[in-house]
MIVEXVO-537443 format. One record per residue: residue in three letters; x, y, z of N, C-alpha, C, CB in turn. Coordinates in steps of 0.1 Angstrom, whole numbers, plus 5000, padded with zeros to 4 digits. Glycine has a CB too. Example, Ala and Ser with C-alpha at 12.3 -4.5 7.8 and 13.67 -1.06 7.14 Angstrom:
2
ala513249435078512349555078513249675078511349555090
ser512849785071513749895071512950005079514149945057
This chain:
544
unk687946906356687046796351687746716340685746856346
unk687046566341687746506328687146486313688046376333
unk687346516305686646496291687246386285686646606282
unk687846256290687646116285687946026295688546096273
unk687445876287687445776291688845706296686745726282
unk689145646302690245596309689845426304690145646328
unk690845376296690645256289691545166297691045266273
unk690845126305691745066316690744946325692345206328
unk691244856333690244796339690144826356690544646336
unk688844826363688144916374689544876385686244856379
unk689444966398690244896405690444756412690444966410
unk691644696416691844596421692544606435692444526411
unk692044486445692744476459693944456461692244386467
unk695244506458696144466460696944466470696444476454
unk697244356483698144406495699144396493698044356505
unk699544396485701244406482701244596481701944296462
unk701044616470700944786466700744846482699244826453
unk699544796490699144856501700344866510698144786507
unk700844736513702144706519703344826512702544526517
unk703844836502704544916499704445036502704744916491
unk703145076501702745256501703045266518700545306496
unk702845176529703345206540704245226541703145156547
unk705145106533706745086543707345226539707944936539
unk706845276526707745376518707545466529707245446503
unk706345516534705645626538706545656555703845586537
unk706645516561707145516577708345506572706745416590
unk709145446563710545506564711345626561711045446558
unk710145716549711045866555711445936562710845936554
unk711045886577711346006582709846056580712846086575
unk710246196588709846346589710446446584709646386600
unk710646506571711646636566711146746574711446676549
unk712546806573712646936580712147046573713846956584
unk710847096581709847186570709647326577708247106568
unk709647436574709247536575708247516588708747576562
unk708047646595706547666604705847706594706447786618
unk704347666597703447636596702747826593703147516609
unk702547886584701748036588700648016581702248176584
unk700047896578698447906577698047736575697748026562
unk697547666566697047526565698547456569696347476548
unk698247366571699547276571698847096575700847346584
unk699947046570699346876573699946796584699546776559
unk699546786592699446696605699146566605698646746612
unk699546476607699746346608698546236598699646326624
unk698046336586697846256573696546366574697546046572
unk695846496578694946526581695146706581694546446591
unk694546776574694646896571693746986581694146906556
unk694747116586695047166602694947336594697147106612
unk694047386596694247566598695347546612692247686602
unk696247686608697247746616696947666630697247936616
unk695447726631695147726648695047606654693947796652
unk695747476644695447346647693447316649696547326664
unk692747356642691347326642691647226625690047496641
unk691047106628690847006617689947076610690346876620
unk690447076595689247156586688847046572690047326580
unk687547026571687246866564686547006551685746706576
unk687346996538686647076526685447016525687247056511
unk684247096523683047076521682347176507682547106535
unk682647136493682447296485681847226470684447406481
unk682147326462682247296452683347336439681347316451
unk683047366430683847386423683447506413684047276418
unk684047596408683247736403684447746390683147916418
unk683847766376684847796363685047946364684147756346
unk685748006373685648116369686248176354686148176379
unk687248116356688548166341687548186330689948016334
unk686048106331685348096317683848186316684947936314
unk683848256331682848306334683248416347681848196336
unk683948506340684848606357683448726360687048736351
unk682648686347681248786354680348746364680248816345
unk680648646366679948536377680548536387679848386374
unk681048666391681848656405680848626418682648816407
unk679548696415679148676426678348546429678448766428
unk678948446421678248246426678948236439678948076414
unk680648316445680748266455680348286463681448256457
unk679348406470678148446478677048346474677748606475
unk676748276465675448216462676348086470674848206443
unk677448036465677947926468677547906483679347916464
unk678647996490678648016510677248036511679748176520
unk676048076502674448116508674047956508673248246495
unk674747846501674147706504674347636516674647626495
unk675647686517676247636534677947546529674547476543
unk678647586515680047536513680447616525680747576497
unk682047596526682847676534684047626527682747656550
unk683947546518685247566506684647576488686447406507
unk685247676485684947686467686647646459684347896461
unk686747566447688147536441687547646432688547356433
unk688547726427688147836414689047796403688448026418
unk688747786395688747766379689547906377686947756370
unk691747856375692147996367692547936354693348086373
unk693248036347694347996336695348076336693947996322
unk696247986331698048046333697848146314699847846333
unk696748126306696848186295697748106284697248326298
unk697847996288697947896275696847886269698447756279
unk695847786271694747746265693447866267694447606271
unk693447966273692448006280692848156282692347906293
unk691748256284692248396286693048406302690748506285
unk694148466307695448466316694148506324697148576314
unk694448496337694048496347695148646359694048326351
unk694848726357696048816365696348786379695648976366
unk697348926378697448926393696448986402698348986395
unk695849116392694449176402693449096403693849306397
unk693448986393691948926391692248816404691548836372
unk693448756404693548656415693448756431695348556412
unk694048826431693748916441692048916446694249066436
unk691648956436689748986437689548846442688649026418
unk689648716436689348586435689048596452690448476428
unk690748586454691048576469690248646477692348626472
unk689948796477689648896484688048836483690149046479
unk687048846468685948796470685448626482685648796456
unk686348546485686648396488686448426503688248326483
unk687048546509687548586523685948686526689448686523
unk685548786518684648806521683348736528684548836514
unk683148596514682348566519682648396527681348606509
unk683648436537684048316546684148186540682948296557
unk684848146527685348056524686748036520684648016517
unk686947916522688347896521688947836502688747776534
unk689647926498689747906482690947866479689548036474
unk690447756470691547626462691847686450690847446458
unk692847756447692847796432693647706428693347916428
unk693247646412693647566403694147626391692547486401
unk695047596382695147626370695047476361696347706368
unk694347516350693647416345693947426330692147416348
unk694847476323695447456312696347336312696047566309
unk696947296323697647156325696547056323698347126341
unk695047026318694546936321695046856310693246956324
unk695146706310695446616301696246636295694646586293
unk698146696299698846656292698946586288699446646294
unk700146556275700746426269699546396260701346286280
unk698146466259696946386252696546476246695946326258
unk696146566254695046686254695946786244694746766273
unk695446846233696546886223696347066232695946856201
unk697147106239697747226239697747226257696847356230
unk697847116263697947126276699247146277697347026285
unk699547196288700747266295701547166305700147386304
unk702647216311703147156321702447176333704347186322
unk703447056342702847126359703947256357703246986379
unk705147226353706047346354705947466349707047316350
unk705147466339704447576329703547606340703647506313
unk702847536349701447616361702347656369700147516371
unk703247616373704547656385705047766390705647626382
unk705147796373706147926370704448046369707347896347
unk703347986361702048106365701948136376700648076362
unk702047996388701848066409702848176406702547926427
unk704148146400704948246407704948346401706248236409
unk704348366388704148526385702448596391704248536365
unk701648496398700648616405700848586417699048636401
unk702648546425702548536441702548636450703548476445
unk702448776444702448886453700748876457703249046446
unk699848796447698648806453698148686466697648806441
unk698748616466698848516473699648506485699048446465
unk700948616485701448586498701048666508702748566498
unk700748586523700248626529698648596534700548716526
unk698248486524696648446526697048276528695448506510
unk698348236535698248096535696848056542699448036543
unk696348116556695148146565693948046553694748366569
unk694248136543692548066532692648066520691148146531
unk693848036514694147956500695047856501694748036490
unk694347766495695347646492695847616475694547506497
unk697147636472697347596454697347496454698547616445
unk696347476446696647296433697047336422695147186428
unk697847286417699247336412698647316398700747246417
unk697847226394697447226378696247136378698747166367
unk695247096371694347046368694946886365693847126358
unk694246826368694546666359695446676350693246596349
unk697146656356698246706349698246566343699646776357
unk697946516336698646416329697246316324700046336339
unk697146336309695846216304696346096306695246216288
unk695545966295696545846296697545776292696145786296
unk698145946286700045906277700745966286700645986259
unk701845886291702945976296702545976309703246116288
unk701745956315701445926329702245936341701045826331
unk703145826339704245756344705045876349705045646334
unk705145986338705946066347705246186356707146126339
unk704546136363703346206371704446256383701746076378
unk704946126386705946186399706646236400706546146404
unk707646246391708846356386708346486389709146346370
unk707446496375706846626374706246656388705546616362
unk705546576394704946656408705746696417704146596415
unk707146636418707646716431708546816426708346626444
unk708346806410709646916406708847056407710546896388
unk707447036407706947166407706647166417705947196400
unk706347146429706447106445707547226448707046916448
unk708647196447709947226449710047296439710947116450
unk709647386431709747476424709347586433709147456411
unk707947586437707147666443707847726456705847586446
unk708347556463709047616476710147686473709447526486
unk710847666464711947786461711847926462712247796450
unk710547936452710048086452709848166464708648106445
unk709148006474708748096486707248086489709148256482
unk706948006484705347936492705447896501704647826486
unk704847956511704647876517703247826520705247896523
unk702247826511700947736512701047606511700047766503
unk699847526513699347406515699247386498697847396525
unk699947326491700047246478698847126480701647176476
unk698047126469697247056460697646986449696547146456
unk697946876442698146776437697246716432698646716442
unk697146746420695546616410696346476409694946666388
unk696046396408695946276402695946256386694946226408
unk696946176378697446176364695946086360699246096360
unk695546056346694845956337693346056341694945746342
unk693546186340692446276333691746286353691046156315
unk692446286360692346316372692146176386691146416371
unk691946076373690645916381691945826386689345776364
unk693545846380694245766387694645596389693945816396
unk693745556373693145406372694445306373692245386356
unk695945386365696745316375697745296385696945276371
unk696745376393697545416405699245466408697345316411
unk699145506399700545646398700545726413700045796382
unk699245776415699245836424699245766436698345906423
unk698645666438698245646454699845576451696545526460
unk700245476445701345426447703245536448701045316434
unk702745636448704145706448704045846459704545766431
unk702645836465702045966472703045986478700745976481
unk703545876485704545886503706045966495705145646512
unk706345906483707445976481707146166475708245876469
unk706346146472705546286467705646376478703946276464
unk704846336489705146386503706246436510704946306510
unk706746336508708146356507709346436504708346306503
unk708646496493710046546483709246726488710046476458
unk708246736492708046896501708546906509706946936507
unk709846966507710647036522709347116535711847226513
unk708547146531707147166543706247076545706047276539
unk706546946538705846846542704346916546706746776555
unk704146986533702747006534702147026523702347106542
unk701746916515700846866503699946806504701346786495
unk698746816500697646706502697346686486696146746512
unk696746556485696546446475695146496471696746286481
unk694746516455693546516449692946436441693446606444
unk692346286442691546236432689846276425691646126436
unk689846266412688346276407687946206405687846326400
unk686746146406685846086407684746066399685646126415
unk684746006388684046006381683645846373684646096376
unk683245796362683445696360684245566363683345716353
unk685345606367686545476373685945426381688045516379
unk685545586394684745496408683345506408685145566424
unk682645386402681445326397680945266407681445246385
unk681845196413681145086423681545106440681644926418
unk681045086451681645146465682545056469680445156477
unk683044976467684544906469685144966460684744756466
unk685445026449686945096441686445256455686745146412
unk685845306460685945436461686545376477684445536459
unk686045296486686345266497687645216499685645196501
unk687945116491689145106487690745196484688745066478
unk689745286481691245396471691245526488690345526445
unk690245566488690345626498691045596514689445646498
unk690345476516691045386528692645376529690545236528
unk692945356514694645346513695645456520695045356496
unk694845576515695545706522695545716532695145826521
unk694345696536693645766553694545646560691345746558
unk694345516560695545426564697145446565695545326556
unk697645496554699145536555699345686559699845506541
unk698045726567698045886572698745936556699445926590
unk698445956547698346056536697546136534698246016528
unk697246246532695946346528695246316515696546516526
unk694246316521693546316504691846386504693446106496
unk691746426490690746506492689946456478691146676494
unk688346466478687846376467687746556457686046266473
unk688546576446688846736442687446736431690946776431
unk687046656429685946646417685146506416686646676403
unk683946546415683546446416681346476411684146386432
unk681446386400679246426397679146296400678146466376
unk677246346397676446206399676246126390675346216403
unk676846186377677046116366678046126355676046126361
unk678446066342679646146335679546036322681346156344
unk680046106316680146046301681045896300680946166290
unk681545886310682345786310681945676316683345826314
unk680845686323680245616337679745676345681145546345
unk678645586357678045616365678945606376677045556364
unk679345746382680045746396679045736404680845866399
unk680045646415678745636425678745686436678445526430
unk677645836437677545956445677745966456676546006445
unk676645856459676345836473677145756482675245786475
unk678045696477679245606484680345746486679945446471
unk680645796474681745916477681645996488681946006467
unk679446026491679346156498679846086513677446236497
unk679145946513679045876529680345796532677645756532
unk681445776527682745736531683645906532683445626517
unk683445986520684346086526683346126541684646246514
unk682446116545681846146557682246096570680746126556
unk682545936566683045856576684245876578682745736574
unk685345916572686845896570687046056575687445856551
unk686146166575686446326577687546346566686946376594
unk687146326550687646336540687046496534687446206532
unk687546596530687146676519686846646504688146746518
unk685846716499685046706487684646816483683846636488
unk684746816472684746966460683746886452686347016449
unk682346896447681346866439681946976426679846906447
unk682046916415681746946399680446966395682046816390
unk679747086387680547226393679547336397681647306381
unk679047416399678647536398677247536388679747616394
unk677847566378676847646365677947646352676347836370
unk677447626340678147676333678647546323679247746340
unk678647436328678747266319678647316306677347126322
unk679147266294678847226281679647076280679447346270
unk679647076267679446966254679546846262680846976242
unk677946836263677346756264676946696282678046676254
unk677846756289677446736301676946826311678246676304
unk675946906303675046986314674546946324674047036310
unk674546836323673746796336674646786351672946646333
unk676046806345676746836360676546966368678146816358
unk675847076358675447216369674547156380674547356360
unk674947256391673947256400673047346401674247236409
unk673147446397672047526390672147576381671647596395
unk671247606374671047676363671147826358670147656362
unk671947796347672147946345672748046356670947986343
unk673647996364673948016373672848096384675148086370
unk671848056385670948106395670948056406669748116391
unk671048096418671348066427669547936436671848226433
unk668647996425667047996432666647846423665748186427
unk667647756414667047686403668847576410666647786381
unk668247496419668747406417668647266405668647386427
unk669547226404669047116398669346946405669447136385
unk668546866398668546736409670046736416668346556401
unk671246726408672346726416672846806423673146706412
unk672546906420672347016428671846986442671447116421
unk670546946442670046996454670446846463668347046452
unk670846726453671746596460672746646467672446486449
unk673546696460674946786466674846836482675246946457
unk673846956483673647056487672347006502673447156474
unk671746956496670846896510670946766510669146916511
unk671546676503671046536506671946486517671046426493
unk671846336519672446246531673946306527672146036528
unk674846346541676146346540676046456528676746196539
unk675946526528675646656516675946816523673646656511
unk676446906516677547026517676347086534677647166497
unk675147106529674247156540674447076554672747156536
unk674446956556674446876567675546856574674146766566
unk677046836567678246856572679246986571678746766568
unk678747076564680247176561680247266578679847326542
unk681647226582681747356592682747476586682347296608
unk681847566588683147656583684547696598682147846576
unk685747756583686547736587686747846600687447726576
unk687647806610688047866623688647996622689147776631
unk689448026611690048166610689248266609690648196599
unk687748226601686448276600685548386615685548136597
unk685848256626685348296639686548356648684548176645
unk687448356644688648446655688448586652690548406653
unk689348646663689748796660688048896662690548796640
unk687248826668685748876675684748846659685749096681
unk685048756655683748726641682548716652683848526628
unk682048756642680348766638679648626646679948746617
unk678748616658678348516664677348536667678948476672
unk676948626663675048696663674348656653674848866660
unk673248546653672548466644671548606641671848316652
unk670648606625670448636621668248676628671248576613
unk667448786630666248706638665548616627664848816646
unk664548596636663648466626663048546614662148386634
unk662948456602662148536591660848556599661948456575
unk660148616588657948586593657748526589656548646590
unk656448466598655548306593655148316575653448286605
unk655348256572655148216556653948226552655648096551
unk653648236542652148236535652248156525651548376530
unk651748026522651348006509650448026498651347946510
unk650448076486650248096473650247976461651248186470
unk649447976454649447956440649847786446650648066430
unk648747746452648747606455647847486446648247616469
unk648647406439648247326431648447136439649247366416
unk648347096428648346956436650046926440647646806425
unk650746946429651946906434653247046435652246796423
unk652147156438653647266441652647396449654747346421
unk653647466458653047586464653947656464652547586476
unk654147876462654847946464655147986480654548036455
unk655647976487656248056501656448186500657547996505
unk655948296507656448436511656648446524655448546507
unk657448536530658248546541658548666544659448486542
unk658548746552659048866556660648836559658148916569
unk661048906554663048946557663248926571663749146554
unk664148836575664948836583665748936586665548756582
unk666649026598667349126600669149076608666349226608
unk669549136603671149086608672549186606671648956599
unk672849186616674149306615675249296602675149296629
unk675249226602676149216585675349156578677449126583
unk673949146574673449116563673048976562674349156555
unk671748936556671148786554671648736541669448776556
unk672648666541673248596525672048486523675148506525
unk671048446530670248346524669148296533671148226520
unk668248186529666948106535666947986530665548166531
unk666947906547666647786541665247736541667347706547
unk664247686537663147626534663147506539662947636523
unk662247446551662547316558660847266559663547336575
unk660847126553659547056555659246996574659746916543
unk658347026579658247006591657146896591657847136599
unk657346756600656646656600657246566609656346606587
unk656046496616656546406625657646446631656846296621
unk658246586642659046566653660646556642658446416664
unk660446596626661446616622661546736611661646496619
unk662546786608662746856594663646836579663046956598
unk663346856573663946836558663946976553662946736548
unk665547026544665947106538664947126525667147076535
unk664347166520664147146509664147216496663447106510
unk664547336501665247446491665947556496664347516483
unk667147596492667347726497667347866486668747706503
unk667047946495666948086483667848176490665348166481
unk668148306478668648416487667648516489669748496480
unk666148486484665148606480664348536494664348616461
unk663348646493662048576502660748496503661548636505
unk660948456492660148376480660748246477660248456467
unk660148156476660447996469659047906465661447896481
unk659347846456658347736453658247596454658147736442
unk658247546463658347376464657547316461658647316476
unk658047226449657247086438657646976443657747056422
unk657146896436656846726442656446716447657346636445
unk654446816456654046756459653246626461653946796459
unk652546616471651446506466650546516463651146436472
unk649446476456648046576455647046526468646946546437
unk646246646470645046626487646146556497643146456486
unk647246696498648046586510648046736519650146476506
unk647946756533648846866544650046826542648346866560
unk650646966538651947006542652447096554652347056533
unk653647126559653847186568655347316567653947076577
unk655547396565656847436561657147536567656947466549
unk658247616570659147686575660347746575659147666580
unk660747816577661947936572663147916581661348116575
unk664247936579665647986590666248066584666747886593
unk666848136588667648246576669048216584666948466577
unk670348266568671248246575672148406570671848086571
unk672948466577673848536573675348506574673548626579
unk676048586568677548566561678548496569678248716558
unk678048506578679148406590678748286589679048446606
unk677848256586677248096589676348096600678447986593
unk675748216604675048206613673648136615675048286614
unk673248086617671448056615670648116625670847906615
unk669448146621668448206627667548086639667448266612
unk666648116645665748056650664948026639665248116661
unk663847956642662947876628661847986630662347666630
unk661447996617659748106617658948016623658948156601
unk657348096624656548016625656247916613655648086628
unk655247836614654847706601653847776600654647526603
unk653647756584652247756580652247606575651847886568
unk651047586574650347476571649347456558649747456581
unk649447406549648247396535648147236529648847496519
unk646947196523646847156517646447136496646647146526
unk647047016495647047066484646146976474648447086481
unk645747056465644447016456644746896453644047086443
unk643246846449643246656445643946586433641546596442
unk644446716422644446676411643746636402644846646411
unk643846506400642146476388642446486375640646596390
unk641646476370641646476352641946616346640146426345
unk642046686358641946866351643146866340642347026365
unk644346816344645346866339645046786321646846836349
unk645746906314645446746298647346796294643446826275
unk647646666291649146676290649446486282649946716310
unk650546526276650846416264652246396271650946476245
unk652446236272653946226271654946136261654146166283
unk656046156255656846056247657746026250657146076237
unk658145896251658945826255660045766248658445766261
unk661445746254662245686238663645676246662245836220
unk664145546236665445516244666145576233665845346249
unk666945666239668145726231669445656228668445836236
unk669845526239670745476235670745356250671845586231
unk671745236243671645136255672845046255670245036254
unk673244956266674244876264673944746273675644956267
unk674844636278674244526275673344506288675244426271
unk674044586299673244606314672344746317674644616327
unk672344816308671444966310670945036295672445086318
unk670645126302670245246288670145366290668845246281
unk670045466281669845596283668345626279670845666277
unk667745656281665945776279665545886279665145776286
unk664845946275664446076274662546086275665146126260
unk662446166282660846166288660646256280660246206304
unk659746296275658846486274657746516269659346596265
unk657546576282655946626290655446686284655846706302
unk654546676272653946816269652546856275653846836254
unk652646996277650947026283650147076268650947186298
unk649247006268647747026256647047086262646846916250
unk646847146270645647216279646047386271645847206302
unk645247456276645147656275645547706287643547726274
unk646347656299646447746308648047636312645047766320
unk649247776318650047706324649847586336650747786327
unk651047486337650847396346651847466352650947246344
unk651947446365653147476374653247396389653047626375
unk653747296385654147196396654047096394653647186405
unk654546956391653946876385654746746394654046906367
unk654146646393654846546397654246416385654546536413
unk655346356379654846266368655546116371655346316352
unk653946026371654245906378654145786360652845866395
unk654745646365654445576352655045426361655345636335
unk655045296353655245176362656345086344653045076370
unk657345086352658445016344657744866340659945006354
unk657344786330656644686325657844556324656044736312
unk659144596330660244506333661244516347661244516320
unk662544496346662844526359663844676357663744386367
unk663444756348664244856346664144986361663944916330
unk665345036361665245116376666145206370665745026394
unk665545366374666445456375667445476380666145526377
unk668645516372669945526380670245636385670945496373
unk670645756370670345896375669545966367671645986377
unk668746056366667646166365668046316365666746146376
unk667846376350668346516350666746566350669346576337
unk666546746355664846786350664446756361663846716338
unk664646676372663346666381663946556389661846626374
unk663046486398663846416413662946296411663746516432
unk663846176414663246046409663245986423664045956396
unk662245906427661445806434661445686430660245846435
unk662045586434661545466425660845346439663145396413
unk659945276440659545166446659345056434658145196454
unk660144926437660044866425660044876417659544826423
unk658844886405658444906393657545046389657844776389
unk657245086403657145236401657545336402656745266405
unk657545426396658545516396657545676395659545476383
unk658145776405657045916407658746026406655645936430
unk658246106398659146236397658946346393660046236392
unk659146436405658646556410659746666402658446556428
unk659246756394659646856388660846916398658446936384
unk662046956388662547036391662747156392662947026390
unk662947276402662347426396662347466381663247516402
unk663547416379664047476362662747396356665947406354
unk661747316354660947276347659747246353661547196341
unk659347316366658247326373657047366364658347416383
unk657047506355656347536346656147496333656547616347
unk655047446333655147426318654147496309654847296315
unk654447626302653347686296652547606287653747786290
unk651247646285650247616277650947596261649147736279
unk650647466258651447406243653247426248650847536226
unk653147416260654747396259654947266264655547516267
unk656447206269657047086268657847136279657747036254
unk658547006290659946976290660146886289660546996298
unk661546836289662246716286662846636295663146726279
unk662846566303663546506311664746356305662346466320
unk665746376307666946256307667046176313667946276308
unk667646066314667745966326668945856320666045886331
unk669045776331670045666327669245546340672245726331
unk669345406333669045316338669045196339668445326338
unk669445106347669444976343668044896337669744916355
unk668544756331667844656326668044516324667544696318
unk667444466324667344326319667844266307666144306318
unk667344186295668044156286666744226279668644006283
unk665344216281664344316277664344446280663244286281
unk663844526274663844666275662244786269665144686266
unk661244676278659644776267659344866274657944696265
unk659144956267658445076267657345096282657545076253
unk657445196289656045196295655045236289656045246306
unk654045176290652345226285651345366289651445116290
unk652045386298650745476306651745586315649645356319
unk651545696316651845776323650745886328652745826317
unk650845936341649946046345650846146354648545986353
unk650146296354651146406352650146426365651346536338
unk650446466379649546516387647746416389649346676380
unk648146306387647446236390646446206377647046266401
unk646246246368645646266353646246156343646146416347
unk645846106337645645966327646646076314643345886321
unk647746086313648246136294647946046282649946156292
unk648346136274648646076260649745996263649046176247
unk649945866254651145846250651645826236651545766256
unk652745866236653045876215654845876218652246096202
C-alpha cells in the first residue's frame, strides 16, 4: 500500500511512448528461458503449468503485522478469492518473516485452494521512506527462505518487494528490477516473478510501463509479470483504461497488485478498475483484508478481521458488478490429480427472526460435505433473479437496508473448500414492519473538510429511545447538487438529490443512548448547505 501523495500531473495520451513500448518489446526476440514447472507467461498472459489461463481474483492479507490471523485465508477462499498477496518482511523494518513461517504461509494458501503472491514489503518507498530497503536487500530475503518455496512454483508467485521506489530516485526502477530479477534466477527460481511499479506503487511517470519490455527482457525465463496500484493517480476511467490497454496491447502482463475505493490521496475509481480488468481478463488484488491504520480504516473489508462484518468495500469488492464473487475461477492445479467435485447438499429452508423495518436475522440448518462447508452465501430472490447479499461462515446472518412494509424473499447456497456450491435452499419469505414514528433518534451533521470540487462529512446517528435499534436505513435530500462519492458505516443509494443508506453490519445496532458515525466524501457545487431533515427507518429525527 501507498502512504503518500504522488506530486505529479494525472496521466497523459502519448503515442509516441506507446509506439516505443512496442517496437522495444517485438524487437527482442524471445530469450532462451528455462521450462516452465508451474506459472509461466505466454504471449502477454499468465498460464498455470497446465496451460489453463489463470485471471488473479483476491485480495490482500498483512500477515507480517498480524501472523495470528492466519486463519483470514480460509475466511478469504470462504468469499470466493482464489488468489490472496500475503504481507512478509525480510526483518528490516518489520519482525523477519522465517523460513517455517513462510512454509506455513504456503502450506496454509494450498490448503485452502488459493494461489499465494508473497510480497516483501520493507522495500516500500525507497529513496523516501526513511528505513526502506533494496529490491536487492528483498532478493537476497527470497533466497534465504528458498528451501520453502522450491517446489511450489504450481501456487506461489514472488513479488520481489513492495512499491520499491517512492518519488526520489525512481529512475533507477529499472536497473534495480532486473538486477534482482537475475539475482533470483541465479539462485535458482524458478517462479513466476512479480514486479511493483516505482512512485509509492501508482507509476505517475511511467518508469514502469515505459521500460516493462526491457524488464521482460532481462528474465532469462521470460517469466515476470508487471504490478501497478491503484489508487489516487487512477481517479478517472481514461488514466486506468489507458495504462492498462498499453500492456495488454504490447502482450505485456500486468496485474492491478492493489487497489481501494478510496485513499488519502484521491478518489480511485473502483468501478472502472473492477470492469476494465474484467474486460481485458486482467488480475486484481483488492487492499486489504482487516487491519488498516493511520487513518485509513476504511480500506478493511471487514472488521476486526471478522469474516461475518463486511464493510461497504468489502462487500463492493466481494459481491458487486465484476467483483471477487462473480468472476474468480479458481485455479486448475486445485481440480487435477481427482479434487473434490462433489458440491456440498443444500442448507435448510431459512427462518426469519427479529424482523424490523429495515433488517431480519436468517437461521439455516448446516449444509453437509465430504471435506467440510468453508461458507454460505445469502442471495435475495426476486423477479426470475438473485443477488449476493452476504456471505457467512456460520448459519446465521442479518441483512439491513431494508425497506419498511416491503416482502422479501431470501435463500441459502453453501460452499465447501473446493469451490464447490450447493444447490439453493428453499426461500422463505417475510415481510417487514411499516416503521413510523416508533423509532426516536437524533442526527449531526458536519463537514469535516472540503476543496474546490468536493468535501468530506461525517453523519452520527444517535438513538434517544430505551430500547436497541437494529437495522436501520437513514434517508435525507441534499438542498444543492452535492452527491456521494464514497461512504464508510453503511451502503449509499443516491437518486438525484436523494440520498437512502442502509446500515452496515458493523453499525446495524445501535444501543439505547448509543451512536454510530458514518464518513463519506462528496462532490459539490461552489455552495455547500447543510441538509435539514433526516429520518432513520422512516421516522422524522432531531437535527443539531
Amino acid at each position: 500500500m501507498r502512504p503518500r501523495t504522488a506530486p505529479t500531473p494525472r496521466v497523459a495520451t502519448v503515442a509516441v511512448a506507446l509506439l516505443g513500448l512496442l517496437l522495444s518489446f517485438l524487437s527482442l526476440g524471445t530469450p532462451a528461458h528455462a521450462a516452465p514447472t508451474g506459472f509461466r507467461i505466454d504471449n502477454g498472459r499468465l498460464l498455470e503449468a497446465s496451460g489453463n489461463d489463470f485471471v488473479m481474483r483476491g485480495v490482500n492479507h498483512a500477515h507480517t503485522w498480524f501472523p495470528d490471523r492466519i486463519s483470514s485465508l480460509a475466511h478469504i477462499k470462504a468469499k470466493g478469492a482464489n488468489t490472496v498477496r500475503v504481507v512478509l518482511s525480510s526483518g528490516d523494518r518489520w519482525t523477519r518473516n522465517d523460513t517455517a513461517d513462510v512454509a506455513n504461509v504456503v502450506s496454509q494458501c494450498k490448503q485452502n485452494r488459493l494461489i499465494c503472491v508473497l510480497e516483501v514489503h520493507d522495500t516500500t518507498g525507497y529513496g523516501e521512506q526513511s528505513g526502506a530497503v533494496t529490491l536487492s536487500r528483498a532478493a537476497d530475503y527470497w533466497i534465504s527462505v528458498q528451501s520453502a518455496l522450491t517446489g511450489q512454483e504450481d501456487y506461489v508467485i514472488v513479488n520481489i518487494g513492495n512499491e520499491p521506489h517512492g518519488n526520489t530516485g525512481y529512475t533507477a526502477w529499472t536497473a534495480d528490477t532486473k538486477a534482482a530479477i537475475q539475482k533470483l534466477r541465479t539462485a535458482g527460481f524458478d517462479h513466476t516473478i512479480m514486479v511493483d511499479a516505482p512512485n509509492w506503487g501508482q507509476d505517475w511517470a511511467f518508469t514502469m510501463r515505459d521500460n516493462a519490455a526491457s524488464v521482460f527482457a532481462a528474465d532469462p525465463d521470460a517469466n515476470t509479470i508487471f504490478s501497478i496500484h491503484m489508487y489516487g493517480v487512477f481517479d478517472t476511467a481514461a488514466e486506468i483504461t489507458d495504462y492498462l490497454n498499453r500492456f495488454v496491447t504490447a502482450k505485456l502482463p500486468i496485474v492491478v497488485g492493489e487497489f481501494g475505493h478510496d485513499h488519502s490521496d484521491g478518489n480511485p475509481d473502483e468501478d472502472t478498475i473492477l470492469a476494465v480488468a474484467q474486460q481485458l481478463r486482467l488480475g486484481y488484488l483488492g487492499w486489504s483484508w482487516s487491519g488498516n491504520g493511520g487513518g485509513v480504516e476504511y480500506l478493511d473489508m471487514v472488521t476486526n478481521f471478522d469474516p461475518n462484518q463486511l464493510t461497504s468495500w468489502g462487500q463492493r469488492l466481494f459481491n458487486g458488478a465484476n467483483g471477487i464473487a462473480a468472476t474468480a475461477k479458481e485455479a486448475a492445479i486445485y481440480a487435477s490429480g481427482g479434487g473434490d467435485t462433489t458440491p456440498p447438499t443444500a442448507p435448510g429452508t431459512p427462518t426469519a427472526s427479529g424482523v424490523t423495518s429495515s433488517s431480519a436475522t436468517l437461521t439455516w440448518a448446516a449444509a453437509t460435505d465430504a471435506t467440510g462447508v468453508t461458507g454460505y452465501d445469502v442471495v435475495r430472490v426476486g423477479g426470475g433473479t438473485e443477488t449476493v447479499v452476504t456471505s457467512t461462515a456460520r448459519t446465521t446472518a442479518t441483512v439491513t437496508g431494508l425497506s419498511p412494509a416491503t416482502s422479501y424473499t431470501f435463500a441459502v447456497y453453501a460452499r465447501d473448500a473446493a469451490g464447490n456450491r450447493s444447490s439453493r435452499s428453499a426461500t422463505v419469505t417475510f415481510t417487514t414492519s411499516s416503521g413510523g414514528s416508533t423509532a426516536a433518534c437524533g442526527v449531526g451533521y458536519r463537514v469535516t473538510s472540503s476543496w474546490p470540487s468536493g468535501f468530506q462529512g461525517e453523519i452520527t446517528v444517535r438513538n434517544t429511545g430505551t430500547s436497541a435499534i437494529n437495522g436501520w436505513t437513514l434517508r435525507w435530500t441534499f438542498p444543492d447538487s452535492q452527491r456521494i462519492t464514497n461512504l464508510w458505516g453503511g451502503t449509499a443509494t443516491q437518486s438525484g438529490s436523494e440520498v437512502s443508506v442502509a446500515a452496515a453490519p458493523y453499525t446495524a445496532t445501535i444501543p439505547a443512548a448509543g451512536s454510530v458515525t458514518l464518513g463519506f466524501t462528496a462532490s459539490r457545487a461552489t455552495a455547500n448547505p447543510s441538509p435539514t431533515a433526516f429520518t432513520l427507518n422512516g421516522a422524522a429525527c432531531s437535527v443539531s
